[in-house]
MARVO-350583 format. One record per residue (C-alpha): residue number from 1; x, y, z; residue in three letters. Coordinates in Angstrom, 3 decimals. Example, Ala and Ser with C-alpha at 12.3 -4.5 7.8 and 13.67 -1.06 7.14 Angstrom:
2
ATOM     i         px         py         pz    aa
ATOM     1     12.300     -4.500      7.800   ALA
ATOM     2     13.670     -1.060      7.140   SER
This chain:
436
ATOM     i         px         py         pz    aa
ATOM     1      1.242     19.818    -18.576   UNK
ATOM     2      1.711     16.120    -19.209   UNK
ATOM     3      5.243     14.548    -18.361   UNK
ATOM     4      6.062     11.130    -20.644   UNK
ATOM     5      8.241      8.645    -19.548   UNK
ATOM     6      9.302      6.487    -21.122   UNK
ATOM     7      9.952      2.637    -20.405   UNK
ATOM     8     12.818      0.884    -19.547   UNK
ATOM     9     12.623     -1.030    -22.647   UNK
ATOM    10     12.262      1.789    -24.757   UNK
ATOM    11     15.065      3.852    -23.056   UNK
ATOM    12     17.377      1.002    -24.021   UNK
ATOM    13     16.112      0.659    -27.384   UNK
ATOM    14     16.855      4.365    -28.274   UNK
ATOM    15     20.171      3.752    -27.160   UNK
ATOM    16     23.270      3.267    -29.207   UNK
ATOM    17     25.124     -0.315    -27.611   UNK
ATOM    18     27.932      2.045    -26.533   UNK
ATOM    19     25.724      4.041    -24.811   UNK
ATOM    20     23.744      1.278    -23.668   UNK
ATOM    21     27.000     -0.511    -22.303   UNK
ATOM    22     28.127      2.449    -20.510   UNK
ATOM    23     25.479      3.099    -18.098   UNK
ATOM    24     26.619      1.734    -14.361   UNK
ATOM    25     23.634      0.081    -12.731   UNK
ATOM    26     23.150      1.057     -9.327   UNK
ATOM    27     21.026     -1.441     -6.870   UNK
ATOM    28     18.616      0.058     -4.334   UNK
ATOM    29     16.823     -2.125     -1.502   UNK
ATOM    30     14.185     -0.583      0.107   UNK
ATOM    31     11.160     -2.332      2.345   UNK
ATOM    32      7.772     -0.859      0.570   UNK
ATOM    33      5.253     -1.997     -0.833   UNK
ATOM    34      1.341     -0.611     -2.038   UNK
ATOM    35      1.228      3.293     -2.543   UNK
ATOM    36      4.719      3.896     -1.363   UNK
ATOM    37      6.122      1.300     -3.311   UNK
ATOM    38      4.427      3.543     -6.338   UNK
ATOM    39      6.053      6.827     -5.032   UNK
ATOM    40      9.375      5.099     -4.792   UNK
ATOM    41      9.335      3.512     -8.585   UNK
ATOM    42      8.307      6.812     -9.506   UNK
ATOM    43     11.638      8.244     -7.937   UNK
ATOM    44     13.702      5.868     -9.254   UNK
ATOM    45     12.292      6.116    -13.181   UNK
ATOM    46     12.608     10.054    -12.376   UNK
ATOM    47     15.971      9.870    -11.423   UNK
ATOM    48     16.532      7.512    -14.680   UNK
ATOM    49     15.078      9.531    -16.712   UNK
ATOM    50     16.937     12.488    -15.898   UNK
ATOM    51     20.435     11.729    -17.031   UNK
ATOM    52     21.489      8.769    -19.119   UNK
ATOM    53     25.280      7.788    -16.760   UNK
ATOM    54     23.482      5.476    -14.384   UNK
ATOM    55     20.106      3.360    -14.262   UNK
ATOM    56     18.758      2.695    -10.728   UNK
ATOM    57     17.247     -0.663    -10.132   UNK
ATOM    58     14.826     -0.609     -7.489   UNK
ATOM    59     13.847     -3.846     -5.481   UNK
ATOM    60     11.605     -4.510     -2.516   UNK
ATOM    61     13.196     -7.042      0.361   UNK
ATOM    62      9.773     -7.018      2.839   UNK
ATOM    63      9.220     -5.493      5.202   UNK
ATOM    64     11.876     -3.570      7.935   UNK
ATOM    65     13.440     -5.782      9.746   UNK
ATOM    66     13.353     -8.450      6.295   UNK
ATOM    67     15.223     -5.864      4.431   UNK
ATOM    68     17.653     -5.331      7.218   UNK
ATOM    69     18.524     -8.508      7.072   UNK
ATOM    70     18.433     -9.462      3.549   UNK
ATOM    71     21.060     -6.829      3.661   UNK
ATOM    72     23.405     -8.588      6.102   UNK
ATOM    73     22.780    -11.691      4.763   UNK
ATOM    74     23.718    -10.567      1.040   UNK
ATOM    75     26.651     -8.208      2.316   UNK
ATOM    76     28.203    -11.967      3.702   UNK
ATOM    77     27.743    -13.315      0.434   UNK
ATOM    78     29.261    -10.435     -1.515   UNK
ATOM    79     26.193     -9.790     -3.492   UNK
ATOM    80     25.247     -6.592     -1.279   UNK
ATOM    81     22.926     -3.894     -3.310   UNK
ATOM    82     24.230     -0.319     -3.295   UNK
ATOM    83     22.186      1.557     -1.247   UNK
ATOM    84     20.115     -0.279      1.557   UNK
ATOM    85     16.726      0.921      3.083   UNK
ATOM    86     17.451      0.740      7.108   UNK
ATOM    87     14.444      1.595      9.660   UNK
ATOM    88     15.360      4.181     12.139   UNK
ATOM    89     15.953      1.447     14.828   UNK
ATOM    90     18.983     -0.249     12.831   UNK
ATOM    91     21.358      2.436     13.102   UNK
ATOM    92     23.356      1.123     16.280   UNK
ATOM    93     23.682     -1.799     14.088   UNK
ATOM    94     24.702     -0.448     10.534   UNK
ATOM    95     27.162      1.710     12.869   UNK
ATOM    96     28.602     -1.200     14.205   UNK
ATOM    97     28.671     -3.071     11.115   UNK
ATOM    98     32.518     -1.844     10.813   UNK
ATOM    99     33.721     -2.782      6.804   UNK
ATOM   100     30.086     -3.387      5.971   UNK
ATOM   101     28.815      0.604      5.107   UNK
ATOM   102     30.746      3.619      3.263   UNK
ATOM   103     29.503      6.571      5.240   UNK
ATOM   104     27.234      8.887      3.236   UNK
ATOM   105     29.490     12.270      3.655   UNK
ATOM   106     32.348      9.967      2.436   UNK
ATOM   107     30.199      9.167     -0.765   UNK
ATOM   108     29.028     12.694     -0.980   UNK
ATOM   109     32.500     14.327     -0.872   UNK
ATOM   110     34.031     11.589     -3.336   UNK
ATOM   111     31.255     11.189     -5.643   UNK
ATOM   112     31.158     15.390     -5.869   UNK
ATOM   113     27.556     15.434     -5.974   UNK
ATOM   114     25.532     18.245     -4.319   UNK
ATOM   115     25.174     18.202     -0.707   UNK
ATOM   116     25.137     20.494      2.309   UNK
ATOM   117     24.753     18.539      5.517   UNK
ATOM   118     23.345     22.004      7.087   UNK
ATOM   119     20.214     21.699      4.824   UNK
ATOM   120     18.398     18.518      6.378   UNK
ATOM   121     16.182     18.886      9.547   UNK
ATOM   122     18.094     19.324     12.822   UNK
ATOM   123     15.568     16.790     14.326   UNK
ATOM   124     16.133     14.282     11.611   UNK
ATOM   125     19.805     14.635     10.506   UNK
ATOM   126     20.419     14.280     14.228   UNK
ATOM   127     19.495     10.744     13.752   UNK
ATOM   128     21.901      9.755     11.362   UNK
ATOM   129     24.889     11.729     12.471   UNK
ATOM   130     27.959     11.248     14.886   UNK
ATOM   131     28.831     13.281     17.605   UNK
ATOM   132     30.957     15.137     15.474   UNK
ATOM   133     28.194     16.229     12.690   UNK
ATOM   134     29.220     13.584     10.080   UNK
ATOM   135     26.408     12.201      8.135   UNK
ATOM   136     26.741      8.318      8.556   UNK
ATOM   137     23.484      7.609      6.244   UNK
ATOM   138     20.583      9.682      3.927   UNK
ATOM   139     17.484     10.220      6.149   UNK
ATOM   140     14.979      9.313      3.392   UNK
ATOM   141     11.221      8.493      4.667   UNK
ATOM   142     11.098     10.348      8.508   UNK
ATOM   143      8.009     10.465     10.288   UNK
ATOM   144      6.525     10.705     13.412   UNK
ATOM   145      3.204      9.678     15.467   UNK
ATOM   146      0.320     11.554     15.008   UNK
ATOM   147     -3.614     11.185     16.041   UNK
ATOM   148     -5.969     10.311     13.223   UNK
ATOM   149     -9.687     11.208     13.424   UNK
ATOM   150    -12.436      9.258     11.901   UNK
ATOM   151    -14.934     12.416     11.612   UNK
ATOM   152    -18.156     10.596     10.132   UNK
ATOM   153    -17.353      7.916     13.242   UNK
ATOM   154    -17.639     10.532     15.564   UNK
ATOM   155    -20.598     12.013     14.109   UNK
ATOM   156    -22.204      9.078     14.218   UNK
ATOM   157    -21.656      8.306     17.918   UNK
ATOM   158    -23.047     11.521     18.640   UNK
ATOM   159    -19.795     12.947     19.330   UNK
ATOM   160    -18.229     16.334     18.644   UNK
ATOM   161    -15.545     15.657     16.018   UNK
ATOM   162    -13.816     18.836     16.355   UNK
ATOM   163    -13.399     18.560     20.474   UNK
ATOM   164     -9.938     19.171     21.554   UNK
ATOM   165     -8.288     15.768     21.626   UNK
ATOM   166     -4.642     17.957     22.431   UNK
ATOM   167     -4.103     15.677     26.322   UNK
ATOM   168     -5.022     11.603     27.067   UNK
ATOM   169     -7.173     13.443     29.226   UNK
ATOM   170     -9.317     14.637     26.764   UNK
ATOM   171     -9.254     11.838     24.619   UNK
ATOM   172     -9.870      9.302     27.428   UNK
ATOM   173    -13.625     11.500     27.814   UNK
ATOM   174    -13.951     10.953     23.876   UNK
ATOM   175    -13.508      7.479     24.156   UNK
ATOM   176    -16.382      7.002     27.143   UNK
ATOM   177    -18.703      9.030     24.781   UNK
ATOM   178    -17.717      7.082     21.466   UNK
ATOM   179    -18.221      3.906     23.143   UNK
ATOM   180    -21.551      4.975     25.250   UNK
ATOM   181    -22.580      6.309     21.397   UNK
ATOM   182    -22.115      2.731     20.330   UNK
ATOM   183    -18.820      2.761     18.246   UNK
ATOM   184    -17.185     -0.914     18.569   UNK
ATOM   185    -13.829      0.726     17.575   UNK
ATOM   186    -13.169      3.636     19.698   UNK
ATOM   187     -9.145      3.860     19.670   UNK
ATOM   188     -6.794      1.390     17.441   UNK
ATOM   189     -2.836      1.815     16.991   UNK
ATOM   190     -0.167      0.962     14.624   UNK
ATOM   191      3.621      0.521     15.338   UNK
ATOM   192      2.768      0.511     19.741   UNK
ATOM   193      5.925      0.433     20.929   UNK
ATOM   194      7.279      3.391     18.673   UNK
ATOM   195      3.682      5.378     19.490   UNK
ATOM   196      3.140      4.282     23.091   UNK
ATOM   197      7.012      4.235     24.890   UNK
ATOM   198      9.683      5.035     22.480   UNK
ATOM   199      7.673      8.439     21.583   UNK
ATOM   200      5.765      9.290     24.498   UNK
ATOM   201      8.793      8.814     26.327   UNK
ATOM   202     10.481     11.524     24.237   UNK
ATOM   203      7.581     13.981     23.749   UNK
ATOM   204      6.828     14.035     27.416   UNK
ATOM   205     11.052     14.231     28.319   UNK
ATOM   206     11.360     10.887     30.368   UNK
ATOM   207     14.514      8.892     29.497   UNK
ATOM   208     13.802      5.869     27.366   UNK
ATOM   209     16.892      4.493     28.466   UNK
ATOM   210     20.105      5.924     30.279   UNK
ATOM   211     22.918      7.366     28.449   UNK
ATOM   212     20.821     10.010     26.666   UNK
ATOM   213     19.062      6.864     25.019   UNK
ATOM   214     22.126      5.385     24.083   UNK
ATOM   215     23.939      8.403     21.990   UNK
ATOM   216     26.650      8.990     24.650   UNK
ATOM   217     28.016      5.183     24.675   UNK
ATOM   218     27.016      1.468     24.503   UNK
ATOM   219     26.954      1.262     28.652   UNK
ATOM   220     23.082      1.977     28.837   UNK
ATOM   221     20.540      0.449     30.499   UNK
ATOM   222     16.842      0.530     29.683   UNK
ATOM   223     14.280      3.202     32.162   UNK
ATOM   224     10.913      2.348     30.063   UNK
ATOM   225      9.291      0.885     32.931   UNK
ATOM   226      9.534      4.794     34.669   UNK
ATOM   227      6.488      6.404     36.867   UNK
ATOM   228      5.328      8.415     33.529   UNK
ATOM   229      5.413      5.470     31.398   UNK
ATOM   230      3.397      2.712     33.696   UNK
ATOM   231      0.511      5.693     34.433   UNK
ATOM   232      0.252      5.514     30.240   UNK
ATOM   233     -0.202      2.090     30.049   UNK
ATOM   234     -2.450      1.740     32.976   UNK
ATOM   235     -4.827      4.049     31.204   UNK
ATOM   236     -4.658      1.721     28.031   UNK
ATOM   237     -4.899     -1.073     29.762   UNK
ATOM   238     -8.278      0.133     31.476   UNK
ATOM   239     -9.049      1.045     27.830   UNK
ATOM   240     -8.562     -2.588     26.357   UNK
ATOM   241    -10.757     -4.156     29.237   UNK
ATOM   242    -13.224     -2.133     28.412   UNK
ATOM   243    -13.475     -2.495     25.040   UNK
ATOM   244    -12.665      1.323     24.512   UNK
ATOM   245     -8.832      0.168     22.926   UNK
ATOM   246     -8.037     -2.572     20.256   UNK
ATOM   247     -5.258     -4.061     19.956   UNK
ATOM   248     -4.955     -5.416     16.494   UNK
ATOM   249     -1.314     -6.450     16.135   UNK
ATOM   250      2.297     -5.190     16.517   UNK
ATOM   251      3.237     -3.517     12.765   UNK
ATOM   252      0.302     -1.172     11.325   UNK
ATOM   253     -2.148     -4.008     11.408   UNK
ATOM   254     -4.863     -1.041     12.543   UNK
ATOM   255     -4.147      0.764      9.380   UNK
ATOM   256     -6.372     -1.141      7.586   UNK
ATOM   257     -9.640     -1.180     10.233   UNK
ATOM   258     -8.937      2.623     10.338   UNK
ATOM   259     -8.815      2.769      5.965   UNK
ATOM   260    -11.822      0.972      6.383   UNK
ATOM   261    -13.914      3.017      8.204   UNK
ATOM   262    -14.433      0.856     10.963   UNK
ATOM   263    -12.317      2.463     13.869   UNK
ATOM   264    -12.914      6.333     15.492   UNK
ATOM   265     -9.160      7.299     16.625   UNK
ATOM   266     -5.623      5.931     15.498   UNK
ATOM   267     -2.624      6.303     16.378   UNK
ATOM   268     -0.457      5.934     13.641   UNK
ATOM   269      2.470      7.338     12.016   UNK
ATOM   270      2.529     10.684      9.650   UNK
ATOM   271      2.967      8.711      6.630   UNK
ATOM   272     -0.354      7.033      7.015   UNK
ATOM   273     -1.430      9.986      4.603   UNK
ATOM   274     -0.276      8.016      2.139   UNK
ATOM   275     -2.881      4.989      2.401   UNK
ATOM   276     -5.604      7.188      4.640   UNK
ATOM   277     -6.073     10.144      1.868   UNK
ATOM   278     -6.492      7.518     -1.029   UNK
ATOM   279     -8.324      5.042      0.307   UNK
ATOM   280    -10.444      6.098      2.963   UNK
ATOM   281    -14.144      7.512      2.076   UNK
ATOM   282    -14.800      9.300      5.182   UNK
ATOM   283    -13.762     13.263      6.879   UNK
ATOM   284    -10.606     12.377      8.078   UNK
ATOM   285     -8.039     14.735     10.521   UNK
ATOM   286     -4.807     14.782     11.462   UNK
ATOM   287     -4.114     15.696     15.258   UNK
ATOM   288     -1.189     16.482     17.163   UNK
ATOM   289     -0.446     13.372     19.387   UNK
ATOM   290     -2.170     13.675     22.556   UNK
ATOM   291      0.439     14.373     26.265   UNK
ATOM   292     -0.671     13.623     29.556   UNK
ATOM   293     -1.633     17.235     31.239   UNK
ATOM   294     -0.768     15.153     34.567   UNK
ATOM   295      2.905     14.296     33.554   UNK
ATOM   296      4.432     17.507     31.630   UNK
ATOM   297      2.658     20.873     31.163   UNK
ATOM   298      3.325     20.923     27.476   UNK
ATOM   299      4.689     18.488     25.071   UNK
ATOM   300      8.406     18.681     24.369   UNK
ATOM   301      8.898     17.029     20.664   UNK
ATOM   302      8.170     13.555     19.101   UNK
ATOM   303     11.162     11.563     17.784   UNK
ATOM   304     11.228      9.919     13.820   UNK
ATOM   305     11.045      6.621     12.775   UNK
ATOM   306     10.592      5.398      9.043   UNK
ATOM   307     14.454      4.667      7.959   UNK
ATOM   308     17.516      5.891      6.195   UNK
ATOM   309     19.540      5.202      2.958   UNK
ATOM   310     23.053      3.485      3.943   UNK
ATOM   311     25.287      2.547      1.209   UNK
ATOM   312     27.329     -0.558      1.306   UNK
ATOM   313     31.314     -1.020      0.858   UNK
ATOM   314     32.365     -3.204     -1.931   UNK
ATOM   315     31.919     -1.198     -5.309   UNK
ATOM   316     33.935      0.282     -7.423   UNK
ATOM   317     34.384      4.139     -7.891   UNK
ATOM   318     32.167      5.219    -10.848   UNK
ATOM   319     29.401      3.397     -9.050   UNK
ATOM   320     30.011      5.134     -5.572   UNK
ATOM   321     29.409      8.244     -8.192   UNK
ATOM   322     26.381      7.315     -9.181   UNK
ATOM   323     25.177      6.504     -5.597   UNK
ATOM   324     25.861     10.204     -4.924   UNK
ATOM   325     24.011     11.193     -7.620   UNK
ATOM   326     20.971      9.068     -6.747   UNK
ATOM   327     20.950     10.903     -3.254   UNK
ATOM   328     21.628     14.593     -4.149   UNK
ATOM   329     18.386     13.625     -6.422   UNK
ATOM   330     16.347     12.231     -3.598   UNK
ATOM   331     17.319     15.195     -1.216   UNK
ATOM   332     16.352     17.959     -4.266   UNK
ATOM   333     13.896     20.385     -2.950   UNK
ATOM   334     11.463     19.293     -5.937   UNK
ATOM   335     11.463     15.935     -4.800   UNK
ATOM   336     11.546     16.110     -1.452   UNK
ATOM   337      8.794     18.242     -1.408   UNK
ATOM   338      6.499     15.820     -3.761   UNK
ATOM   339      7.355     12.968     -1.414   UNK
ATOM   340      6.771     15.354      1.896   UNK
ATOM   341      2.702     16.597      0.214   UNK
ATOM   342      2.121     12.543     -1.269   UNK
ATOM   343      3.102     10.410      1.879   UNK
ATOM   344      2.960     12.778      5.123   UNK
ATOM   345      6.511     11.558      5.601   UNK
ATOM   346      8.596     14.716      6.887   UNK
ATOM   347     10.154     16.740      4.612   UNK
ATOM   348     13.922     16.357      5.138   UNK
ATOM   349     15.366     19.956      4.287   UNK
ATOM   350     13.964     23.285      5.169   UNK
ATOM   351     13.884     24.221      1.465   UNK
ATOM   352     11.041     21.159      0.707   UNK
ATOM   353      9.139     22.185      3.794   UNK
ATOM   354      9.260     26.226      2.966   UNK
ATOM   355      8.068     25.246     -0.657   UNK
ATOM   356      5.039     22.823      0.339   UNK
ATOM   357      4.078     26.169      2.545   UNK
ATOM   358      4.644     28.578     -0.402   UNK
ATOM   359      2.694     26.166     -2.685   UNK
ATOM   360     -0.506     26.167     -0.780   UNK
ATOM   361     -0.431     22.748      0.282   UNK
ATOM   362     -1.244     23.041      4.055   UNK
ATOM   363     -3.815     25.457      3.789   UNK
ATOM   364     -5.691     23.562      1.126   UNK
ATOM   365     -4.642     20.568      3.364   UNK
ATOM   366     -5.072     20.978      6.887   UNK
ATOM   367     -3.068     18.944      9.757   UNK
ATOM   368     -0.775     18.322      6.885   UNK
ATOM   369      1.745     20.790      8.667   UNK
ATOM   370      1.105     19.018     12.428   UNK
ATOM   371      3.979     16.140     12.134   UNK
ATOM   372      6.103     19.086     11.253   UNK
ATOM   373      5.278     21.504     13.974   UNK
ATOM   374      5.031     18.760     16.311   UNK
ATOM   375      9.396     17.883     15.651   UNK
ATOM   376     10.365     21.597     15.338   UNK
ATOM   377      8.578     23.302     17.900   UNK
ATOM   378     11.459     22.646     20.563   UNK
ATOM   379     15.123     22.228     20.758   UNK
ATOM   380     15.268     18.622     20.806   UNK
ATOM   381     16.639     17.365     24.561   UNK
ATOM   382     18.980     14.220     25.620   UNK
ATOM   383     15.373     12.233     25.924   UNK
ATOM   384     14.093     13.541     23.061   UNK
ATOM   385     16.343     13.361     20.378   UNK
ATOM   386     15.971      9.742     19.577   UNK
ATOM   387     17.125      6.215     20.377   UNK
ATOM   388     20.339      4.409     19.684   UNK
ATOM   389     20.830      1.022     20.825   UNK
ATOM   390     22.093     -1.919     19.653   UNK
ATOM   391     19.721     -5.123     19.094   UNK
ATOM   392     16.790     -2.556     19.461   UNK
ATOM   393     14.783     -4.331     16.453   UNK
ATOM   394     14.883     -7.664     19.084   UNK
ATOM   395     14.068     -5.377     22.004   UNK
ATOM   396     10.882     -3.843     20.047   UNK
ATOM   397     10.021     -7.343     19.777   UNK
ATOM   398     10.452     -8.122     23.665   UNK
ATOM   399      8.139     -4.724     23.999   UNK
ATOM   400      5.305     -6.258     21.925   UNK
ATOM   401      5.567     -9.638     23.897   UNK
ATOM   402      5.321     -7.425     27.035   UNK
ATOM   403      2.697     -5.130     26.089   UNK
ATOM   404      0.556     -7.643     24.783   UNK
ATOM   405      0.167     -9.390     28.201   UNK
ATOM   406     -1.072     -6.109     29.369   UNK
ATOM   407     -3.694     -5.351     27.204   UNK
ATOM   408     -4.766     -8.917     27.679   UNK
ATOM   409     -4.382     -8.156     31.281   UNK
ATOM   410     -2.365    -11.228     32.217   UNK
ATOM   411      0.431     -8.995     33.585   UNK
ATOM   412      0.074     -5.495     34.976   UNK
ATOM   413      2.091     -2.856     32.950   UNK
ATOM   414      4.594     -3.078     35.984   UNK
ATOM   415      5.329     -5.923     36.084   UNK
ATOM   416      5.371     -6.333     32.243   UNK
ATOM   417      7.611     -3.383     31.527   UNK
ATOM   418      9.956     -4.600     34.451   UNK
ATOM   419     10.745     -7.941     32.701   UNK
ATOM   420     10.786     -5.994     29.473   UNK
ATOM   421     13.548     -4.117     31.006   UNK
ATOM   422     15.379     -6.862     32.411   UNK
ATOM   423     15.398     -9.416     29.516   UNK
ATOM   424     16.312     -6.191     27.238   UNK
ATOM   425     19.408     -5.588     29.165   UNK
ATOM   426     20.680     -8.291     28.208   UNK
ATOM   427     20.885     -7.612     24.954   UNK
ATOM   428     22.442     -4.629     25.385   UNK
ATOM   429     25.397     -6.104     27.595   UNK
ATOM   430     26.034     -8.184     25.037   UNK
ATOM   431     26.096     -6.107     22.149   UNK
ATOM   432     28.004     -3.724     23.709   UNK
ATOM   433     30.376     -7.078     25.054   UNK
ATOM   434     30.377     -7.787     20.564   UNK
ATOM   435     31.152     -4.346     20.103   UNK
ATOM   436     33.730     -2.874     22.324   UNK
């Protein structure tokens, strides 16, 4: 069955001007672009569509950290949108930005739109959420690291693509064979600091930083340069030299090699399904991440990233209604569930992830279910249920400084992490000195 919509244009011009007049525009910021950019305008014309109160403009500001601040910068001016797209790594920030966000269960309970805090994901509401259970912002787009598998690659280095690639162990013996088989592109990753030390930290139980990763108080200092985490980047380090890791750049620069055909393994995040399943045109799986055997006996869980929905102070009532609105829409089981099987991003409720089972989807899609699995398989610990620090978006970018003197190899991952450590501390003492 074919669904019409139709355009803006012609919504309008079936309208009466009264009715025309009345509808309260709500303004939505979000960072994407290509195929999710599509999914999103899809939302948005869905949720238009679907009642005639309130039209949702949509508008892209870049990437994360341009959004973010476009944000800030229009929130000064007074010209802040409604609802702002905020990667996972901005909420110490938004928190902090006292006067500058309306809390989401504030929105929720004044707006009277549907919404049951008890429905999302323990391992992504978690995120969003104060110590007392109180939903500061809409997880939207969650997702977490996974392995990807070029199968044809394999095959054609004369390796077994369906070896067990479950430990760096393992995969360290696929990448001798890949590159002895002559593949020039053995291992590439997206996003390393997320993949490589914010989530191996978490999925193998190290701190990340003390203070349960800064969720019991601003006093924390960074632990990333830890036993666990220096043996992990030795190994890639040894990998880079040898030609068996490469680095392409600090965002998801790999994506694209990977797309392309031209790399064996990546590291990437679960919404890479998105791009991977329509543009690549080779076998293709999905993989739990890999754990180090030598450092925990089993994994413990992987911690989001993508970003959450905050909405800004500054509006009036009716359109604080129709924010509500907008988000009981984007958390519907229907939707969710559409967005969960289109971009591998998690599904945020149980009822969109029991429905994608019930439809068939992971059978007829296999690994589909893994980023899933891998986030709910274990009570989440004080290491592993994510990161909150302040000025983390700056720190990420001190990481990528760091690591990329190691994989160049003009600093050992010692020595890197410890200044990585040190210069990030101070970042943190003076947040926390902005924001006591």
């Amino acid at each position: 069955m074919k669904k019409y919509l139709l355009s803006g244009a012609a919504v309008a011009a079936t309208l009466s001007p009264v009715a025309a007049y009345a509808q309260t525009e709500i303004n939505f910021w979000h960072a994407f672009t290509g195929r999710l950019g599509e999914l999103v305008a899809e939302q948005v014309e869905q949720f238009n569509a679907s009642q005639s109160d309130y039209v949702v403009v949509q508008s892209h500001k870049g990437n994360y950290s341009e959004t973010l601040n476009a944000g800030i910068a229009a929130f000064r001016a007074g010209e802040q949108p409604h609802v702002l797209m905020v990667f996972e790594v901005g909420t110490a920030t938004m928190m902090a930005a006292e006067g500058a966000v309306r809390p989401v269960y504030e929105v929720m309970a004044e707006s009277g739109a549907e919404f049951d805090p008890d429905a999302y994901i323990g391992a992504v509401k978690g995120y969003y959420t104060t110590t007392d259970g109180d939903m500061l912002s809409l997880p939207f787009n969650s997702s977490t690291p996974v392995l990807w598998v070029n199968r044809d690659a394999f095959e054609a280095a004369g390796v077994d693509p369906d070896m067990d690639l479950s430990t760096w162990e393992q995969v360290g013996e696929a990448l001798d064979a890949l590159k002895a088989g002559g593949e020039d592109c053995p291992l590439v990753t997206a996003w390393q600091s997320w993949i490589h030390l914010e989530n191996f930290s978490a999925y193998h139980n190290v701190p990340f930083a003390t203070r349960d990763n800064g969720f019991a108080g601003l006093d924390t200092e960074l632990t990333f340069n830890g036993p666990a985490q220096i043996a992990h980047l030795t190994a890639m380090q040894e990998w880079a030299q040898d030609g068996k890791f490469i680095y392409t750049g600090r965002r998801n620069e790999g994506g694209a090699n990977f797309r392309a055909g031209e790399c064996a393994l990546f590291t990437e995040s679960s919404a890479g399904y998105a791009g991977i399943s329509a543009e690549a045109e080779f076998d293709f799986d999905v993989r739990p991440l890999p754990y180090w055997e030598a450092v925990a006996s089993e994994p413990q869980n992987t911690i989001i990233g993508g970003a959450s929905l905050w909405v800004m102070e500054g509006h009036d009532a009716e359109e604080y209604r129709g924010v509500g609105e907008f988000l009981s829409f984007l958390s519907s089981t229907d939707i969710q569930a559409a967005w969960h099987q289109n971009t591998g991003y998690l599904p945020i409720t149980a009822a969109a992830g029991e429905a994608t089972r019930a439809s068939g989807f992971y059978d007829e899609n296999p690994g589909t279910d893994v980023a899933v699995i891998q986030m709910t398989a274990n009570e989440p610990t004080a290491n592993s249920k994510g990161l909150r620090l302040g000025s983390f978006d700056q720190i990420r970018g001190i990481i990528d400084e760091e690591l990329e003197a190691i994989w160049s190899g003009d600093k050992s991952p010692q020595e890197a992490m410890d200044s990585a450590v040190e210069r990030g501390n101070g970042l943190l003492r003076r947040f926390e000195q902005a924001n006591r």
